[in-house]
C-alpha positions as CSV (number, residue, x, y, z in Angstrom):
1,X,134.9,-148.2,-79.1
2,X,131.5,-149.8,-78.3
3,X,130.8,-150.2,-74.8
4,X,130.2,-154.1,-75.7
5,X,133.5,-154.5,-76.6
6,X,135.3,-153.3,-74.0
7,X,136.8,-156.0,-71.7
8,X,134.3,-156.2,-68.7
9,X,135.6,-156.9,-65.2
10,X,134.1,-160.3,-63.7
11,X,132.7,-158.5,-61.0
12,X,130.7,-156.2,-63.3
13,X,129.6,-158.9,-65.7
14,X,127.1,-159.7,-62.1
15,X,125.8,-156.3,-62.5
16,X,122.2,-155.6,-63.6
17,X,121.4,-154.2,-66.9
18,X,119.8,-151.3,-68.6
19,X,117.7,-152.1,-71.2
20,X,120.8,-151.1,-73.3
21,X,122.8,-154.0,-71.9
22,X,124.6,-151.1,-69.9
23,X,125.8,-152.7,-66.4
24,X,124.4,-150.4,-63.8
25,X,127.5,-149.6,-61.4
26,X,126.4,-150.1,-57.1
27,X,125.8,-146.7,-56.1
28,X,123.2,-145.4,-59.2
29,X,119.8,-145.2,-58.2
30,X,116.5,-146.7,-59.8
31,X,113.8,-145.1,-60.6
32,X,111.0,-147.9,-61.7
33,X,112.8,-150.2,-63.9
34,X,115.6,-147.5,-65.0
35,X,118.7,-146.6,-63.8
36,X,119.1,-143.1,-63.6
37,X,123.3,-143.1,-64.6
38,X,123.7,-139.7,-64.1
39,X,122.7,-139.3,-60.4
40,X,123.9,-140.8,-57.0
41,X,121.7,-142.8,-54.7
42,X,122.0,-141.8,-51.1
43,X,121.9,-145.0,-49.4
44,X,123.7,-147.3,-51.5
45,X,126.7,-144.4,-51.8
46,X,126.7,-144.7,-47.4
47,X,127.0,-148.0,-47.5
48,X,129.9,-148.4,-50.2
49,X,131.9,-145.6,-48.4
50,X,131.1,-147.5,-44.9
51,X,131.9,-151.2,-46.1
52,X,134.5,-150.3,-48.4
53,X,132.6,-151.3,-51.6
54,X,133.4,-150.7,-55.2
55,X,131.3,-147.7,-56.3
56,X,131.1,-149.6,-59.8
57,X,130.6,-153.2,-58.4
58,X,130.0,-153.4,-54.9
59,X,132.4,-155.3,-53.7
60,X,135.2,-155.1,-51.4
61,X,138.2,-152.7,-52.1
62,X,141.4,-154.2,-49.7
63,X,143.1,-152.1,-48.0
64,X,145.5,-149.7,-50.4
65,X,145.6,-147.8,-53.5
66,X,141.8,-146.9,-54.5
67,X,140.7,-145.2,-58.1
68,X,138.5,-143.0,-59.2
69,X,137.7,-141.5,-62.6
70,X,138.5,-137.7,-62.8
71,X,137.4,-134.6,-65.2
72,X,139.5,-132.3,-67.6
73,X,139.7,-129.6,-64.5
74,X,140.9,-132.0,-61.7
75,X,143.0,-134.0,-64.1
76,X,145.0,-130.4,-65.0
77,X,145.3,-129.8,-61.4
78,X,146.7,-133.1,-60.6
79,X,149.2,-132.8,-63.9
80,X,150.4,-129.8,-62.7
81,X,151.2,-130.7,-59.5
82,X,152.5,-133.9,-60.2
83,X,155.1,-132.1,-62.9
84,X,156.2,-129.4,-60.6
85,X,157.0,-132.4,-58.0
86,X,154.2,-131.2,-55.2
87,X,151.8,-133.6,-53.7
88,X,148.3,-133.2,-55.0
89,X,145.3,-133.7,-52.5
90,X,141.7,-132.9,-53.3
91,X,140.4,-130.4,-50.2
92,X,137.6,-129.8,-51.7
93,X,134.9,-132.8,-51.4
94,X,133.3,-134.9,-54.1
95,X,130.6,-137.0,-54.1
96,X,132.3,-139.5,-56.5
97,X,133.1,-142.5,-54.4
98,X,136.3,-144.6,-55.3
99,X,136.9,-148.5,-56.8
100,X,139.1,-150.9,-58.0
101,X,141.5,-150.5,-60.6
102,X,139.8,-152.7,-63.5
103,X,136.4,-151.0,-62.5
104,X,137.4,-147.6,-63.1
105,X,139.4,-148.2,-66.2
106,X,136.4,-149.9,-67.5
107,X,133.7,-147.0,-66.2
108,X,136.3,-144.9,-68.1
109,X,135.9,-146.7,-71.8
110,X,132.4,-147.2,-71.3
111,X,130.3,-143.9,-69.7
112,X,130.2,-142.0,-72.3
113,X,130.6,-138.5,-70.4
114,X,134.2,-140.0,-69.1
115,X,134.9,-141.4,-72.0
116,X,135.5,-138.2,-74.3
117,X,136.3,-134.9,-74.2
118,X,133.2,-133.4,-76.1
119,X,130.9,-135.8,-74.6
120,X,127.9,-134.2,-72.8
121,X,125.9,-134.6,-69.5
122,X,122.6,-136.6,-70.5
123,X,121.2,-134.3,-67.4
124,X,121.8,-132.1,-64.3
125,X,122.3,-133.9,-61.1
126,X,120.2,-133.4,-58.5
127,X,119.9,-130.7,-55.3
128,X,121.2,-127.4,-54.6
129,X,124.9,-128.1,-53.9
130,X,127.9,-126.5,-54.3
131,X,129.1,-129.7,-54.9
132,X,127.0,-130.3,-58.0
133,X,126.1,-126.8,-59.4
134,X,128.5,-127.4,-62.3
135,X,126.7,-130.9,-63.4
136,X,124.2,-129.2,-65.6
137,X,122.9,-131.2,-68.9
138,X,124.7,-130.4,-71.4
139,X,128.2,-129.7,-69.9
140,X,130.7,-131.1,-72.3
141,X,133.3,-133.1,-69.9
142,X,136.2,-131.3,-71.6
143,X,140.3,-131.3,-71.6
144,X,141.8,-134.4,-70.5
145,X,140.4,-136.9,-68.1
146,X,142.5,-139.6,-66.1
147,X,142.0,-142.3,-64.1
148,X,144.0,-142.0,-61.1
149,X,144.7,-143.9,-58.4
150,X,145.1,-142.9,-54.2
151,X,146.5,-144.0,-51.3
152,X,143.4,-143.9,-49.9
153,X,140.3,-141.7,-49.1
154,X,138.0,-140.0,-46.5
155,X,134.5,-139.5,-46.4
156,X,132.4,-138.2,-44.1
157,X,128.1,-138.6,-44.1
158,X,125.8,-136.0,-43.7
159,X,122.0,-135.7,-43.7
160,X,122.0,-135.2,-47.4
161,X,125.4,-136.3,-49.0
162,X,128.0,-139.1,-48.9
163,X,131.3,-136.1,-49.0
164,X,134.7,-138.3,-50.0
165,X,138.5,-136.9,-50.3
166,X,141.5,-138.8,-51.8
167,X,144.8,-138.6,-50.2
168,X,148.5,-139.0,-52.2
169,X,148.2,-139.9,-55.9
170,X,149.9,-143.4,-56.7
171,X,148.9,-143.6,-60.4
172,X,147.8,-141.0,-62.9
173,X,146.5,-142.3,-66.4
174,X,145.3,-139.4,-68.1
175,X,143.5,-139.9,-71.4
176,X,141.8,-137.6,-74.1
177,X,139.2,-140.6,-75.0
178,X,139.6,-143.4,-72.9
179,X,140.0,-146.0,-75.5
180,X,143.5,-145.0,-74.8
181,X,143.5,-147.1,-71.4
182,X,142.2,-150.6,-73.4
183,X,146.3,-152.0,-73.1
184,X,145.7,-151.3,-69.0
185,X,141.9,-152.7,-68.3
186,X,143.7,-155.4,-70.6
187,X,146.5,-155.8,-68.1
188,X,144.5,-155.2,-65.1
189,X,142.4,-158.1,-66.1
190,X,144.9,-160.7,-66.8
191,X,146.5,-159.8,-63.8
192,X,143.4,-160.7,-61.8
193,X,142.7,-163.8,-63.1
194,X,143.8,-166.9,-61.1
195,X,146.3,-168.7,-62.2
């Protein structure tokens, strides 16, 4: 599915554009007139995790359920647990910041390295981390991905990195290509709209 065509969440249609028509989600940095999609910008990922801000849109998250798009390794992990009837908590850190339902399922359809399995990193995220060492172009995103949703998450900020955990899984949405989640962002969107 083209990224144009999937249903766009209003808050995202206010987003600025690459020169793809690509909307450029809150925390991606700039360099010039380019977004750089794969990286993270510092700052703007503070204030999001501070203000409680939609790492796709920027705006406010209420208090509750967050989401966040997940990988094939994470989204096994989270099956697993889930099917053997154990609670699933991240203890490791990411650096992937969480947003509203519609937001996610759409960052799902539309970023091509979430999007399918054999899909590959356009390039290697930046710094030495432990965190990032396996973000290296060219890493196909692999097994299933899944857009889950949490109670709620931590984060904590450091010199160099915006660190965030997500605590009790409320809604897993696993996909193989996320074209499979068009029936929710349909949904989600609907639901949304004032009535």
């Amino acid at each position: 599915m083209r990224f144009d065509s999937v249903p766009m969440p209003t808050a995202v249609q206010a987003r600025p554009r690459d020169s793809r028509g690509y909307p450029v989600p809150a925390i991606t940095p700039w360099e010039g007139a380019e977004p750089q999609f794969a990286l993270t910008d510092y700052g703007r990922s503070a204030d999001c995790a501070r203000g409680r801000l939609c790492s796709v849109c920027n705006e406010l998250m209420p208090r509750g359920p967050v989401w966040r798009v997940v990988g094939g390794t994470e989204s096994a992990a989270i099956a697993e647990a889930l099917e053997a009837g154990r609670p699933y908590r991240n203890l490791a850190p990411t650096m992937e910041g969480p947003g509203h339902r519609a937001c996610m399922l759409y960052a799902s359809m539309v970023c091509p390295y979430l999007a399918r399995p054999n899909a590959r990193r356009g390039r290697t995220a930046d710094g030495e981390s432990e965190l990032t060492s396996h973000l290296v172009r060219g890493t196909a995103r692999g097994g299933r991905g899944a857009v889950v949703g949490f109670a709620d998450y931590e984060f904590a900020i450091t010199a160099t990195q915006v660190l965030f955990r997500f605590l009790d899984v409320v809604e897993f949405l696993p996909h193989a290509d996320a074209d499979e989640h068009l029936g929710d962002l349909e949904a989600e969107l609907a639901r949304r709209q004032p009535r």
